[in-house]
OpenMM code with the backbone's topology and positions (N, CA, C; nanometers):
from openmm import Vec3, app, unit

residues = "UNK UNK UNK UNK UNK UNK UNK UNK UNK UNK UNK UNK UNK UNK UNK UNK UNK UNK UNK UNK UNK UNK UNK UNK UNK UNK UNK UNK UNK UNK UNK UNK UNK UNK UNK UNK UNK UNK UNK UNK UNK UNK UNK UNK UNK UNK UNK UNK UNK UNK UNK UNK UNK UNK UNK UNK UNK UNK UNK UNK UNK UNK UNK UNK UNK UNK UNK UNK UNK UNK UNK UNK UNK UNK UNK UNK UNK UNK UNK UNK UNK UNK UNK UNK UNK UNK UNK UNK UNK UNK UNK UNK UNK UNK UNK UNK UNK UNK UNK UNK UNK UNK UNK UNK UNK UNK UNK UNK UNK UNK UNK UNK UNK UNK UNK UNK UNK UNK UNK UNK UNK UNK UNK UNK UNK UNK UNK UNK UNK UNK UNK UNK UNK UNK UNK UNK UNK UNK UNK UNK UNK UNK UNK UNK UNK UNK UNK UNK UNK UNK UNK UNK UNK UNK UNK UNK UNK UNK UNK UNK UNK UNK UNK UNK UNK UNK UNK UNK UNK UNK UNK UNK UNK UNK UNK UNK UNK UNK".split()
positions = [
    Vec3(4.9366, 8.9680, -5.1015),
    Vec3(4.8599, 8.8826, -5.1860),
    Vec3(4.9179, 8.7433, -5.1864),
    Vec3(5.0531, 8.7047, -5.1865),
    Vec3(5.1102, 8.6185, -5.1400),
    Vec3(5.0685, 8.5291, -5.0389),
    Vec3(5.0336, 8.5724, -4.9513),
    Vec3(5.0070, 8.5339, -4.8071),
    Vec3(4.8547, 8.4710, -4.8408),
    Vec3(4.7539, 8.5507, -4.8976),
    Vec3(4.6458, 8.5097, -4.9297),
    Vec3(4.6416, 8.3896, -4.9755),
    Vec3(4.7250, 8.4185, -5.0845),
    Vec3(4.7272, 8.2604, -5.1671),
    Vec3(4.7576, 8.1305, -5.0755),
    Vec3(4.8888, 8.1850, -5.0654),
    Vec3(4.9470, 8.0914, -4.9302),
    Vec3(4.8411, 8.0793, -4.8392),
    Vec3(4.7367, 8.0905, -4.7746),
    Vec3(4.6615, 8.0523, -4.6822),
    Vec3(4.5209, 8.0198, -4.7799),
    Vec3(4.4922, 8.0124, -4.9146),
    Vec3(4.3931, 7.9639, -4.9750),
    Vec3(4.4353, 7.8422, -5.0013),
    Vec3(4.5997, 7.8222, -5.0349),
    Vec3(4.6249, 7.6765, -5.0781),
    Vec3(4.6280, 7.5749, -4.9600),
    Vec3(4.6357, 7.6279, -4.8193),
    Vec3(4.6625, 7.5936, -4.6921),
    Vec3(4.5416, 7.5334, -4.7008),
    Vec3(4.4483, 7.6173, -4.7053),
    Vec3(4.2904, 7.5835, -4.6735),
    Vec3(4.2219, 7.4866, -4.7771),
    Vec3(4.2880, 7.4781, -4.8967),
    Vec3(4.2908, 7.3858, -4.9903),
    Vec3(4.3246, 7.2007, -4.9282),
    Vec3(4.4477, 7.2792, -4.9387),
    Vec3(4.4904, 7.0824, -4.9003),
    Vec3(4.4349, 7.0832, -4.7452),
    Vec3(4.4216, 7.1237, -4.6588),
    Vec3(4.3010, 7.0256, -4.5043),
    Vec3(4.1712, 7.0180, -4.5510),
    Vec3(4.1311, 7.0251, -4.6734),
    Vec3(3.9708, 7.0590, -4.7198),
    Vec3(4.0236, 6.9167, -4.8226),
    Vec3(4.0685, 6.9070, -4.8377),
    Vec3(4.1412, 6.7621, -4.9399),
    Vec3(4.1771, 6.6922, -4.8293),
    Vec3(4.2365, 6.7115, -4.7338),
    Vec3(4.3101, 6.5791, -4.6281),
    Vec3(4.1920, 6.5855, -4.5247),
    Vec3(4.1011, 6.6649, -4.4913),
    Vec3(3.9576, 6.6600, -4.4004),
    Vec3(3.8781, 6.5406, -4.4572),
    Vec3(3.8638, 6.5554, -4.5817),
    Vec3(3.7447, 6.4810, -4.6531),
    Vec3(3.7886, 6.3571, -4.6461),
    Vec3(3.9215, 6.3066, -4.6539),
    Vec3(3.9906, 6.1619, -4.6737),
    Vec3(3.9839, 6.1061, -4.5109),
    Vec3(3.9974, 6.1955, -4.4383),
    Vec3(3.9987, 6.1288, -4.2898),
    Vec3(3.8517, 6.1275, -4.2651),
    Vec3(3.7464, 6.2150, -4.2920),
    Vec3(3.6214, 6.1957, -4.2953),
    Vec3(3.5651, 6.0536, -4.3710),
    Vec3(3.5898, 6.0322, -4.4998),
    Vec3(3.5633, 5.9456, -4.5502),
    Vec3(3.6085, 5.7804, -4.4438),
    Vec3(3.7660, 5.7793, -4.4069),
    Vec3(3.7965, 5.7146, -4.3436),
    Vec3(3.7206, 5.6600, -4.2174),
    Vec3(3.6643, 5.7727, -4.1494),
    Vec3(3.5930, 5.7702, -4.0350),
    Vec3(3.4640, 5.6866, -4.0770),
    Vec3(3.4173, 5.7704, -4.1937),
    Vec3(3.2854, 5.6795, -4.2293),
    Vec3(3.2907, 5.5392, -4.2739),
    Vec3(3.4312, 5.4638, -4.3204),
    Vec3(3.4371, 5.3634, -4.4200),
    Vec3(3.4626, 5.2606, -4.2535),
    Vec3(3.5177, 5.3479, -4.1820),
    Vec3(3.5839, 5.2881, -4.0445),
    Vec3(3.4167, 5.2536, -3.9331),
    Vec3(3.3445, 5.3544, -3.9542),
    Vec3(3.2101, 5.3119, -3.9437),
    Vec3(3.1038, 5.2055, -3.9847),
    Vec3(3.1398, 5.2468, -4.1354),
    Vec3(3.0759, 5.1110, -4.2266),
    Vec3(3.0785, 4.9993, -4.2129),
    Vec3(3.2527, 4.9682, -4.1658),
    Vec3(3.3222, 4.8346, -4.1399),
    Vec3(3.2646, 4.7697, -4.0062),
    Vec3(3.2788, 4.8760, -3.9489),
    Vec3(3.2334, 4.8012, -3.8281),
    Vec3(3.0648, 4.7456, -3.8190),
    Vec3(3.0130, 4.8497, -3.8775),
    Vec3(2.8837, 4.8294, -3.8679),
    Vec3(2.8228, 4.6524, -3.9380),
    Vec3(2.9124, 4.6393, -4.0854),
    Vec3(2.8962, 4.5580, -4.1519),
    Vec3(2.9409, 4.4386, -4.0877),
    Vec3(3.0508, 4.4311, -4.0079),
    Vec3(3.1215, 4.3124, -3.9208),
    Vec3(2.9969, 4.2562, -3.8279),
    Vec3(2.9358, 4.4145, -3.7570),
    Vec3(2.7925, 4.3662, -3.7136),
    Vec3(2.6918, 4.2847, -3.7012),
    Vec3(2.6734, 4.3210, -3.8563),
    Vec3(2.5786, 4.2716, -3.9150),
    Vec3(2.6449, 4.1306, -3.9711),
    Vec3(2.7292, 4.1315, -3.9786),
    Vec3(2.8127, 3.9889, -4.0304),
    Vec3(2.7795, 3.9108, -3.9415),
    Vec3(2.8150, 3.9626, -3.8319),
    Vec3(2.8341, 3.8612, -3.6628),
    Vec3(2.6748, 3.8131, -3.6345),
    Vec3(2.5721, 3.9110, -3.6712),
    Vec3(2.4318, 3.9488, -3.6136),
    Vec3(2.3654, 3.7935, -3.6938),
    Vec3(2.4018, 3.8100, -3.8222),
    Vec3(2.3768, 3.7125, -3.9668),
    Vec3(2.3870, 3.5601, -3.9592),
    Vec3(2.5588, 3.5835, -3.8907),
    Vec3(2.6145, 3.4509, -3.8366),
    Vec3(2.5460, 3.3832, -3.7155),
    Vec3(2.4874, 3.4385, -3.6226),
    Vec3(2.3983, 3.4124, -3.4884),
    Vec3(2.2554, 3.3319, -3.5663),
    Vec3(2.1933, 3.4620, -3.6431),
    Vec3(2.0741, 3.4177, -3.7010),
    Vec3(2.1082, 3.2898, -3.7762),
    Vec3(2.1851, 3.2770, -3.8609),
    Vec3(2.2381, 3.1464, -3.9314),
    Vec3(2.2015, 3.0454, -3.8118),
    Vec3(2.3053, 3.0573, -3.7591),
    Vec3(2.3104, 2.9500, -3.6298),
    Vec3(2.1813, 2.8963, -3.5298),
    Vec3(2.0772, 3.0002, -3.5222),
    Vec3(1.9752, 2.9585, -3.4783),
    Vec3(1.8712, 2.8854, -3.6064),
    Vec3(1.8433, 2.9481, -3.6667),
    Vec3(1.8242, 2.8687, -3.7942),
    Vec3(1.8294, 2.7365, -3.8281),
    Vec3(2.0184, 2.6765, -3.8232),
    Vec3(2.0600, 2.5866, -3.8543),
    Vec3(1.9551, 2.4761, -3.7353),
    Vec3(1.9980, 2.5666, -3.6087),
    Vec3(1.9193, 2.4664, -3.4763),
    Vec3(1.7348, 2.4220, -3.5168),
    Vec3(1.6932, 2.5302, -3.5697),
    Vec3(1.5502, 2.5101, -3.5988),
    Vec3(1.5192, 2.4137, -3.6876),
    Vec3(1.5880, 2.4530, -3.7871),
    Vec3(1.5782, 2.3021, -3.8893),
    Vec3(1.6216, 2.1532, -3.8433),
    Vec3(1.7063, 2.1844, -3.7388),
    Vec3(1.7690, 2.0531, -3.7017),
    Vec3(1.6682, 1.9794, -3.6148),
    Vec3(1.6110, 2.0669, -3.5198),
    Vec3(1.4939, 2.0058, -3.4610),
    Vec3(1.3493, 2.0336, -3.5390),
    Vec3(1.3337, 2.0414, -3.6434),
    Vec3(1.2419, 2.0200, -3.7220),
    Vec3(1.2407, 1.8980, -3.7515),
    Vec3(1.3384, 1.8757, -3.8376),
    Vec3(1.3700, 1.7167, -3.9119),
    Vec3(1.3527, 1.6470, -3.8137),
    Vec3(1.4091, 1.6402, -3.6697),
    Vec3(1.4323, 1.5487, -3.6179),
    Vec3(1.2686, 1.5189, -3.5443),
    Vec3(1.2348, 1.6413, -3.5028),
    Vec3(1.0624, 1.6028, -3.5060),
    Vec3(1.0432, 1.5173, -3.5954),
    Vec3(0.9987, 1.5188, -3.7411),
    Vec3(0.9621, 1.5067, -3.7885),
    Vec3(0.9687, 1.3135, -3.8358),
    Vec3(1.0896, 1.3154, -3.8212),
    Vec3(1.1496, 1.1752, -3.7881),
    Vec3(1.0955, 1.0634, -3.7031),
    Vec3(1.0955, 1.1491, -3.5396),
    Vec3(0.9973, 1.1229, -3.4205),
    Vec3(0.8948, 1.0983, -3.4777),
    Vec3(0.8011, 1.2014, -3.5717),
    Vec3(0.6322, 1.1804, -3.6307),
    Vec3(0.6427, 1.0865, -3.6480),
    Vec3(0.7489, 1.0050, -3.7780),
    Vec3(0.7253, 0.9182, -3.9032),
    Vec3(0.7504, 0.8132, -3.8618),
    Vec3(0.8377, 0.7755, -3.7560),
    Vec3(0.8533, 0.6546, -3.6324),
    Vec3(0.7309, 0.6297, -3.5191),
    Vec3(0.6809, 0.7217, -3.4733),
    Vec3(0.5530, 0.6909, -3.4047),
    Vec3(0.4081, 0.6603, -3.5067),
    Vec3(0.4150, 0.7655, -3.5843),
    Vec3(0.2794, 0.6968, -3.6980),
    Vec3(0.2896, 0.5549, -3.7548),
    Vec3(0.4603, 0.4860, -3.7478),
    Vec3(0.4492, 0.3467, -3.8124),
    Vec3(0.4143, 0.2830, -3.7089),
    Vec3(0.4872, 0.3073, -3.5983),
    Vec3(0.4241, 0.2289, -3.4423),
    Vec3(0.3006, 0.1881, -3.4675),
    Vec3(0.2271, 0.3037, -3.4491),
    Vec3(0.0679, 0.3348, -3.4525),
    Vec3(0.0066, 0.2367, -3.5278),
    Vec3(0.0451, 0.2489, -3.6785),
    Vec3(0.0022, 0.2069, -3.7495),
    Vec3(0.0397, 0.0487, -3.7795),
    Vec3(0.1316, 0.0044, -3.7230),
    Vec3(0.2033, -0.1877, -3.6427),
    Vec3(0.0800, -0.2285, -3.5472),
    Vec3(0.0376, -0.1734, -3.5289),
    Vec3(0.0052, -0.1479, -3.3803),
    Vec3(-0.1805, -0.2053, -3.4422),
    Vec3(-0.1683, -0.1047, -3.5154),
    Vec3(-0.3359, -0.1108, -3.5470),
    Vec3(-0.3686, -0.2228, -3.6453),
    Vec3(-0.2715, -0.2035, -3.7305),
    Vec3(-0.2724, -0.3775, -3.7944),
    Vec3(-0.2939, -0.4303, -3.7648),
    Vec3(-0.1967, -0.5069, -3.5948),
    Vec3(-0.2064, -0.6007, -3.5126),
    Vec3(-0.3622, -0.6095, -3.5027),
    Vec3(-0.3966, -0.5151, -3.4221),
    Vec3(-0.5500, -0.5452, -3.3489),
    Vec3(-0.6145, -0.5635, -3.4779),
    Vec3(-0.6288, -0.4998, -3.6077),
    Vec3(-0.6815, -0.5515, -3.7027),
    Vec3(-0.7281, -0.6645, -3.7462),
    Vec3(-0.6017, -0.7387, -3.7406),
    Vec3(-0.5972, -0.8823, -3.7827),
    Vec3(-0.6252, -0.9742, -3.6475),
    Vec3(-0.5869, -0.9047, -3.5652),
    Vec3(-0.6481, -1.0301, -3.3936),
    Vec3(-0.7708, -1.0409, -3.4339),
    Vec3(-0.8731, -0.8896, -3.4357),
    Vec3(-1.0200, -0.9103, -3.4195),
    Vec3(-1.0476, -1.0079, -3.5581),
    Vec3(-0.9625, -0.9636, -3.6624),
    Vec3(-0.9956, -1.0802, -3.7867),
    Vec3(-0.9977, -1.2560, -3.7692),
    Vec3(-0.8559, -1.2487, -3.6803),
    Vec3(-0.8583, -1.4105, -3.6938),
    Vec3(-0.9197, -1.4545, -3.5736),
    Vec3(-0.9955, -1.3499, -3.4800),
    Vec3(-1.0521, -1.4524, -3.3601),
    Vec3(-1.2317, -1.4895, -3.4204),
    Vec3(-1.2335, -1.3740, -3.5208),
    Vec3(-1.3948, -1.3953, -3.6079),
    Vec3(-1.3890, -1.5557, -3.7047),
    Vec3(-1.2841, -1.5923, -3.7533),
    Vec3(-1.2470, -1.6964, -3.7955),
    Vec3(-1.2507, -1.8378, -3.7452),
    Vec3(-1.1875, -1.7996, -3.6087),
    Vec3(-1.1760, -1.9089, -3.5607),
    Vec3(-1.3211, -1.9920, -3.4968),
    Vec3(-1.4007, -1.8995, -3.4834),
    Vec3(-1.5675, -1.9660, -3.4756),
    Vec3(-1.5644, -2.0132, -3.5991),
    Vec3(-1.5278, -1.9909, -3.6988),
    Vec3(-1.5505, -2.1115, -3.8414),
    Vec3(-1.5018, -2.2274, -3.8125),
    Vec3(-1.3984, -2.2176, -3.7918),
    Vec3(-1.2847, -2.3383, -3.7238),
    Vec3(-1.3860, -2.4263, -3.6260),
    Vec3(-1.4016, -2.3716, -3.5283),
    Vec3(-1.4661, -2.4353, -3.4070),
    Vec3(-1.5394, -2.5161, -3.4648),
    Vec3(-1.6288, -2.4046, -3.5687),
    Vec3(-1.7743, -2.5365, -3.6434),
    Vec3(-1.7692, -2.6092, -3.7217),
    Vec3(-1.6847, -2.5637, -3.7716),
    Vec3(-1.6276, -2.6799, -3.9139),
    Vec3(-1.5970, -2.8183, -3.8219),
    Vec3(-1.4911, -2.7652, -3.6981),
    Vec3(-1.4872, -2.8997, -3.6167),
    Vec3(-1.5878, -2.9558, -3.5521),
    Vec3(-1.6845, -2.9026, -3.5210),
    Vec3(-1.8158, -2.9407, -3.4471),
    Vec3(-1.8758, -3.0507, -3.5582),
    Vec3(-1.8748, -3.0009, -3.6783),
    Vec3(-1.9248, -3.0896, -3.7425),
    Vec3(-1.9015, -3.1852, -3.8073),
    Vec3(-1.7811, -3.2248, -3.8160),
    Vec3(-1.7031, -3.3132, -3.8347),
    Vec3(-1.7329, -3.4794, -3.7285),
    Vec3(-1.7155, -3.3350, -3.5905),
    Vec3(-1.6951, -3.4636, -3.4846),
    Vec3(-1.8803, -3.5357, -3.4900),
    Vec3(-1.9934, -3.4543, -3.5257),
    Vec3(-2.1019, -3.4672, -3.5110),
    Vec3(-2.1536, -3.5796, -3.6152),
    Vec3(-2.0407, -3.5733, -3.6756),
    Vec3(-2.1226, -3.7059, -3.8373),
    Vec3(-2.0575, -3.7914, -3.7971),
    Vec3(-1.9425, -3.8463, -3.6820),
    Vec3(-1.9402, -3.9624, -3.6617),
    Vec3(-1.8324, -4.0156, -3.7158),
    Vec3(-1.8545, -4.1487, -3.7399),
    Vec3(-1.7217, -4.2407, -3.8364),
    Vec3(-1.8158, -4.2429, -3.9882),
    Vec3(-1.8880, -4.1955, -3.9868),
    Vec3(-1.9567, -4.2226, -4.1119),
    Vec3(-1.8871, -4.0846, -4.2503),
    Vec3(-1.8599, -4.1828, -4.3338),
    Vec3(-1.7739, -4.1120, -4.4517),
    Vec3(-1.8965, -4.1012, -4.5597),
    Vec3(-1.9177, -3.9762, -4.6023),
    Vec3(-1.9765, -3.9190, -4.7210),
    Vec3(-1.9226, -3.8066, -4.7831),
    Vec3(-1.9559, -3.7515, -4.9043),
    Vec3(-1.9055, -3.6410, -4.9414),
    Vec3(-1.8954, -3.5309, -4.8925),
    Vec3(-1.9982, -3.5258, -4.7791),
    Vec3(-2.0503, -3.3663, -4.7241),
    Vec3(-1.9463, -3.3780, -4.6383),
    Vec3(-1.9164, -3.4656, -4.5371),
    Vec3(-1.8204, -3.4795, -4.4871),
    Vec3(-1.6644, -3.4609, -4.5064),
    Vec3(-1.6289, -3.5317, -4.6383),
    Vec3(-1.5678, -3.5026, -4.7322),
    Vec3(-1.5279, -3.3256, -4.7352),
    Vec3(-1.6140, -3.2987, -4.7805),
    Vec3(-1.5931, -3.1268, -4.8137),
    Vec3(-1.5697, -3.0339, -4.7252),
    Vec3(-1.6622, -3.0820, -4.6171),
    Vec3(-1.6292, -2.9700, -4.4796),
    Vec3(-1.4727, -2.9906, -4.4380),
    Vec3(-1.4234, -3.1471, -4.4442),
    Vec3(-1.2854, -3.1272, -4.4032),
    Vec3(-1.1765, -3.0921, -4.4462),
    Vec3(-1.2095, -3.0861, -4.5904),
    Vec3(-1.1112, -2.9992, -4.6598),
    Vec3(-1.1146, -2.8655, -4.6630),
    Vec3(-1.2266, -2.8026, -4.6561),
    Vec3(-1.2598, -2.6723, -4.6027),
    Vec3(-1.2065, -2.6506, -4.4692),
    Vec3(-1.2344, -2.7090, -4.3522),
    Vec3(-1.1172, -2.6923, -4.2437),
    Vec3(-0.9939, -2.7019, -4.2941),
    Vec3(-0.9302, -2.7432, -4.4015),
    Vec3(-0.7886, -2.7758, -4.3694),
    Vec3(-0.7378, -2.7198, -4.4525),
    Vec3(-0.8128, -2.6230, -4.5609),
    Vec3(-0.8002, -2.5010, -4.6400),
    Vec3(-0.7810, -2.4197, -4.5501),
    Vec3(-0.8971, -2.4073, -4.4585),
    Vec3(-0.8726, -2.2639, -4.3759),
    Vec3(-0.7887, -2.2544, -4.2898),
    Vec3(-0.7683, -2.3598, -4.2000),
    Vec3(-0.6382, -2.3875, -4.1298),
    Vec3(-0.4972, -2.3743, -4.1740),
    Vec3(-0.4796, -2.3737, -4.3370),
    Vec3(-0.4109, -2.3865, -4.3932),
    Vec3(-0.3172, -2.2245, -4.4414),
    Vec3(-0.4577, -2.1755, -4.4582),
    Vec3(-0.4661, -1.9829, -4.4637),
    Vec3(-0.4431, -1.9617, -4.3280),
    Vec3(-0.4967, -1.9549, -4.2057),
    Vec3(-0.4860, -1.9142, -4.0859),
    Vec3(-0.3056, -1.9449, -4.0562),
    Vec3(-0.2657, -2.0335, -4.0493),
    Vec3(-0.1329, -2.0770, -4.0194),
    Vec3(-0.0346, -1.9640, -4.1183),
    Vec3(-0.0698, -1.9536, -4.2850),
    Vec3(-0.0047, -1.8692, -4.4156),
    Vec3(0.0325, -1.7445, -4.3277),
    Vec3(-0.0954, -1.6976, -4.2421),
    Vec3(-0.1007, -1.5522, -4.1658),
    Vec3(-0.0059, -1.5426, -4.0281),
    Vec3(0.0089, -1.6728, -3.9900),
    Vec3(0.1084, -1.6787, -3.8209),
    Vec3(-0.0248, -1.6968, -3.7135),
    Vec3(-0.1267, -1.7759, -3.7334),
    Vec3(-0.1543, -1.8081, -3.6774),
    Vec3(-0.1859, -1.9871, -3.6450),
    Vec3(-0.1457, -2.0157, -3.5550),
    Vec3(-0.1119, -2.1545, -3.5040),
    Vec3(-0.2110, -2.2245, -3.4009),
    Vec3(-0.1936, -2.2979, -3.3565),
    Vec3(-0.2736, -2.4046, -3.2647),
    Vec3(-0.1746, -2.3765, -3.1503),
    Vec3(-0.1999, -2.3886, -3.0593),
    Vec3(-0.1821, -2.3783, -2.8997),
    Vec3(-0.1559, -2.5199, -2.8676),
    Vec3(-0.0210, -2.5655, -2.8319),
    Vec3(-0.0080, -2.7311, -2.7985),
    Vec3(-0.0296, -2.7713, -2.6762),
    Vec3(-0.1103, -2.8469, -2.6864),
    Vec3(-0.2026, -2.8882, -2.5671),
    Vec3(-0.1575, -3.0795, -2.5405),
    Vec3(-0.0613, -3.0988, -2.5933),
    Vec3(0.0068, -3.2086, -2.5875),
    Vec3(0.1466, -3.2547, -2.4828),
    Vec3(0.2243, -3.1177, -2.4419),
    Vec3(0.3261, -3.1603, -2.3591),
    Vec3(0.3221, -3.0591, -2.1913),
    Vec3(0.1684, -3.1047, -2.1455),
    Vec3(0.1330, -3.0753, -2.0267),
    Vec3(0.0658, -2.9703, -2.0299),
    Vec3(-0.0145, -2.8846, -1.9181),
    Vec3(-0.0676, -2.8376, -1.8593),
    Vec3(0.0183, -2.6696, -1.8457),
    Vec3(0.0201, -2.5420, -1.9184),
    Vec3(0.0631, -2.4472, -1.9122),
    Vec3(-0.0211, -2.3376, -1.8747),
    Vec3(-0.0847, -2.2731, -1.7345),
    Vec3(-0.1644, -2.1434, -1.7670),
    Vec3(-0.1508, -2.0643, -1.8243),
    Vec3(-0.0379, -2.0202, -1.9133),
    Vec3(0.0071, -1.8869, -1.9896),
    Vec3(-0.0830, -1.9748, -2.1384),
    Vec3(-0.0909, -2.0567, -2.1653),
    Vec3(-0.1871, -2.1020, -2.3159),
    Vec3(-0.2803, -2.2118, -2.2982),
    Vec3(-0.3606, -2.2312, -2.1373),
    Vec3(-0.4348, -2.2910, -2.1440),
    Vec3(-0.5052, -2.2433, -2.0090),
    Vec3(-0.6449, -2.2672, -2.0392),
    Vec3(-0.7702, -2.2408, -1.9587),
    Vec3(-0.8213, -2.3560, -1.9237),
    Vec3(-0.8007, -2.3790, -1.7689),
    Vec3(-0.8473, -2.4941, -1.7058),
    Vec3(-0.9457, -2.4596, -1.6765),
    Vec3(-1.1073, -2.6044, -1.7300),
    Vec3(-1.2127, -2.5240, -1.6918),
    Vec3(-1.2213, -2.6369, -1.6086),
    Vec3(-1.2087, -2.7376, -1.5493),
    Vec3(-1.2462, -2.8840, -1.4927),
    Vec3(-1.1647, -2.9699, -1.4818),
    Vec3(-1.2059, -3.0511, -1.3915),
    Vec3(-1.0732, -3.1664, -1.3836),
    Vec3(-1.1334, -3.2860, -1.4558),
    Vec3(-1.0724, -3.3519, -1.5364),
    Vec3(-1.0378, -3.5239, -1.5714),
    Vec3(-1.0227, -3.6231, -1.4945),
    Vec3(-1.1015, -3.7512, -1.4520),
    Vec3(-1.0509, -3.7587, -1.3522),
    Vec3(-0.9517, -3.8978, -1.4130),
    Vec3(-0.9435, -3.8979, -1.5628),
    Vec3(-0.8455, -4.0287, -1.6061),
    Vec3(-0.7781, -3.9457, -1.6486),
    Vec3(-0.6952, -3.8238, -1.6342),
    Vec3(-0.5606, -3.7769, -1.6303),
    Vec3(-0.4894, -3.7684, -1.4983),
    Vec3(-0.3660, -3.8012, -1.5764),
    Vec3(-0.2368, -3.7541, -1.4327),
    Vec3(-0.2487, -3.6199, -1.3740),
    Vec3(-0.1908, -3.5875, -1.2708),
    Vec3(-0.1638, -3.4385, -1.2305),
    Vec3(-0.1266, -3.3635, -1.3072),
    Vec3(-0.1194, -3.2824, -1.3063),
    Vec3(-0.0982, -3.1491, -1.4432),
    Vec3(-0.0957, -3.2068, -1.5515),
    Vec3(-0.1918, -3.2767, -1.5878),
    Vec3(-0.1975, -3.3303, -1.7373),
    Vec3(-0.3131, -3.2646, -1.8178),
    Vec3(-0.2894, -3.2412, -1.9260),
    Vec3(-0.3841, -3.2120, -2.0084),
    Vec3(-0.5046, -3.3728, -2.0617),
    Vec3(-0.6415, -3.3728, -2.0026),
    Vec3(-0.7398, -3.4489, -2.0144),
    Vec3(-0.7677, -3.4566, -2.1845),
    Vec3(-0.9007, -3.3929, -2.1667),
    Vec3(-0.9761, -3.3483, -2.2653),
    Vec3(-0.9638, -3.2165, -2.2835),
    Vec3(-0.9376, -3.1633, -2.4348),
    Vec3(-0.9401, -3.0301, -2.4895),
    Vec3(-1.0855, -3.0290, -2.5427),
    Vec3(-1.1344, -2.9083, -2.4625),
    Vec3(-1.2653, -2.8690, -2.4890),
    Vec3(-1.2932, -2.8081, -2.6367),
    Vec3(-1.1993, -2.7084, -2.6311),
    Vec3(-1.1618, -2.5885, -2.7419),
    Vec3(-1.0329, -2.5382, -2.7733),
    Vec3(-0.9796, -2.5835, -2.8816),
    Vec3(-0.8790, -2.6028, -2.9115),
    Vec3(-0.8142, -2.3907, -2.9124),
    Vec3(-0.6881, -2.3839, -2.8659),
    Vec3(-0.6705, -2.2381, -2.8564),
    Vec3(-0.5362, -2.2074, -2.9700),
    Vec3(-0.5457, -2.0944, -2.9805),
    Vec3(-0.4380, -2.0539, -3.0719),
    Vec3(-0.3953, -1.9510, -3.0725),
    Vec3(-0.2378, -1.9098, -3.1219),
    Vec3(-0.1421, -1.7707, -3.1159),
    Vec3(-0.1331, -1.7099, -3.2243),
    Vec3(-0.1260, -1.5691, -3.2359),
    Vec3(-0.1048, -1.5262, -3.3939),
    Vec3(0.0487, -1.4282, -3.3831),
    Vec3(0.1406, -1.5129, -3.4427),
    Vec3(0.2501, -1.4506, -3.4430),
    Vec3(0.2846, -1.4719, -3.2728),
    Vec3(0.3099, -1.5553, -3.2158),
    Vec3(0.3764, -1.5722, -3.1077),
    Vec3(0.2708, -1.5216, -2.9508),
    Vec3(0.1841, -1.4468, -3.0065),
    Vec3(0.1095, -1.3793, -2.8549),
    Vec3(-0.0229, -1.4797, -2.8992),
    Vec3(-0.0594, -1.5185, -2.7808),
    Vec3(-0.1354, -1.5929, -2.7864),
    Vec3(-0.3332, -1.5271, -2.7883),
    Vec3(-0.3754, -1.5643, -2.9001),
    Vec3(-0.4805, -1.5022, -2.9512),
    Vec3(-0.6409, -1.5403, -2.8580),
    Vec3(-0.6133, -1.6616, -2.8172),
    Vec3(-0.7062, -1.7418, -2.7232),
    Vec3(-0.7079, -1.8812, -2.6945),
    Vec3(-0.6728, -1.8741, -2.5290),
    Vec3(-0.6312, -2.0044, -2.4673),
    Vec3(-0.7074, -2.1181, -2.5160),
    Vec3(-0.6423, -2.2640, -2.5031),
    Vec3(-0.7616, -2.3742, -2.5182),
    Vec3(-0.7948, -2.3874, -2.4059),
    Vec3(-0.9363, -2.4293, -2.3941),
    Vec3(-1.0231, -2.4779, -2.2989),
    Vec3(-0.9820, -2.6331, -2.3022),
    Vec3(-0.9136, -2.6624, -2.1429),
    Vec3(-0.8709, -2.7891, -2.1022),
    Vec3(-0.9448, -2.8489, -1.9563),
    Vec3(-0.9645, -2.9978, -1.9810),
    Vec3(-0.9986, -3.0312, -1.8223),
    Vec3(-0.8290, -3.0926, -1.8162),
    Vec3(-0.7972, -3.1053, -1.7115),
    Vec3(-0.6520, -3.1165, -1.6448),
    Vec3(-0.7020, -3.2525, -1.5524),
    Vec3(-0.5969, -3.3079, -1.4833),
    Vec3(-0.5839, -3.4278, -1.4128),
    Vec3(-0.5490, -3.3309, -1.2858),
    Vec3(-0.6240, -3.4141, -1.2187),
    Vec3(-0.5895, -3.3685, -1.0279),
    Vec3(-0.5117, -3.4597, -0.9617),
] * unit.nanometer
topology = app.Topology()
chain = topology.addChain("A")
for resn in residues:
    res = topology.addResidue(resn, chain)
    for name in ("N", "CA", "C"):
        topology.addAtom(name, app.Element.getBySymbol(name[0]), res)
């Protein structure tokens, strides 16, 4: 009966030291598994981090090309605006030159009205085209020659031309010297 015991208590403690190395095995499982998933987590993180990074930076790209765009469309905005203008200009000067030396009020008024509007047109960056220190094809349109100007001289200005903000909006019409 001795012996019995002795081999129940035997069978006792490896049924106590089984379960602890079992447990071990499983916790030794767990660990690893969880390191796994740690490592698996850390990857996903990392792609993640990349997605957002080229999100924003798209997005950046968008908000820099839509202002372009939108510089851009202004511009032509205001060209087609101030070249509709400048036929006011033209006539306001037409009629000026058409009354002569003769001074009246009407006269009077139209030229201050040119020199109001000229006054706004310039406020905006748009300017007169100088047709005073020679003969340039990049801001002038030779339509004819003069024949009481010098060589590359600017004659008679037909139609006076002008730039808005530095690019030139429409050449003056010049006769030139031959």
């Amino acid at each position: 009966m001795a012996t019995e015991q002795n081999e129940q208590a035997q069978d006792l403690e490896q049924e106590q030291v089984n379960p602890t190395q079992e447990s071990n095995e499983q916790s030794l499982i767990t660990v690893e598994s969880l390191q796994e998933q740690i490592k698996q987590f850390q990857d996903d993180l990392k792609l993640e981090k990349a997605r957002t990074a080229n999100a924003v930076y798209e997005a950046q790209k968008s908000v820099e090309r839509i202002q372009r765009e939108s510089e851009k469309h202004k511009d032509a905005v205001l060209e087609k605006f101030a070249k509709a203008l400048l036929d006011s200009v033209d006539n306001l000067e037409r009629a000026i030159q058409a009354a002569g030396d003769e001074q009246n009020p009407v006269l009077e008024g139209v030229e201050l009205t040119l020199k109001s509007l000229l006054a706004t047109l310039e406020k905006f960056g748009i300017t007169v085209v100088d047709t005073e220190n020679g003969f340039n094809a990049e801001l002038h349109q030779a339509v004819g020659i003069d024949p009481n100007a010098k060589v590359n001289e600017i004659g008679t200005v037909l139609q006076k031309g002008y730039s808005l903000n530095g690019r030139l909006l429409r050449p003056a019409m010049v006769m030139v010297g031959a």
